[in-house]
C-alpha positions in Angstrom: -15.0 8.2 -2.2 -11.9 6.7 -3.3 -7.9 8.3 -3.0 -7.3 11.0 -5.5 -5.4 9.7 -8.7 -3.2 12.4 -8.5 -2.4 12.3 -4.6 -1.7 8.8 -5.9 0.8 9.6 -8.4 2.8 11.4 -6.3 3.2 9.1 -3.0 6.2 7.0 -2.5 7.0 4.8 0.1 8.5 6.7 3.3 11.7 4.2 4.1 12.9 4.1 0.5 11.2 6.9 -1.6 10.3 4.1 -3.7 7.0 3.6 -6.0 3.9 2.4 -4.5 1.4 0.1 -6.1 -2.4 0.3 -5.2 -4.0 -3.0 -4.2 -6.8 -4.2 -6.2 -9.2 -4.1 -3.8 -7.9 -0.4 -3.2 -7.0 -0.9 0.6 -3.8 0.2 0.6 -0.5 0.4 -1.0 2.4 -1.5 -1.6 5.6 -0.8 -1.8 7.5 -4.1 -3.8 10.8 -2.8 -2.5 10.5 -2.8 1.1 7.4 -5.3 1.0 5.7 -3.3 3.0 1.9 -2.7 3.0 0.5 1.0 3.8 -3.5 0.9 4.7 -5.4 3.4 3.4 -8.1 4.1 6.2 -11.6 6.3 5.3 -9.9 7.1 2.0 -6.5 8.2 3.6 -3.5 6.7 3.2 -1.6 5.6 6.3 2.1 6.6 5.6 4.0 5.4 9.0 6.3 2.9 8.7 5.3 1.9 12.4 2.1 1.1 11.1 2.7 -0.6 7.8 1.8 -4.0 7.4 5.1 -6.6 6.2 3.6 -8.0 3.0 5.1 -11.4 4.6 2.4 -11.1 7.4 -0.3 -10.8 4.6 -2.1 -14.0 4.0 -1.4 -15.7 0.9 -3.9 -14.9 -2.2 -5.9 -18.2 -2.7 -4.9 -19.9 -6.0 -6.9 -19.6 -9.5 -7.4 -22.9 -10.9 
């Protein structure tokens, strides 16, 4: 069972208020302006600034040839 769309569409980031992206995978979501990460955990977003995940911190995407 995946986030609800809608639930989706109306999230923003908690520090800005800002749009949020989901990841591919569907793991979390990421706020671009804050570079933040927020895991989404058994289908539930995690919306704590505390716990968000600096997208710095995130390892780097391997390259596509």
């Amino acid at each position: 069972m995946a986030v609800n769309p809608k639930l989706l569409e109306i999230l923003v980031c908690p520090k800005c208020k800002g749009d949020l992206v989901l990841t591919e995978p569907g793991d979390g979501l990421i706020c671009h302006a804050c570079r933040l990460k927020y895991e989404i955990k058994d289908d539930i977003p995690i919306m704590l600034i505390d716990e968000a995940i600096p997208l710095d911190n995130e390892a780097p995407k391997p390259e596509t040839p």
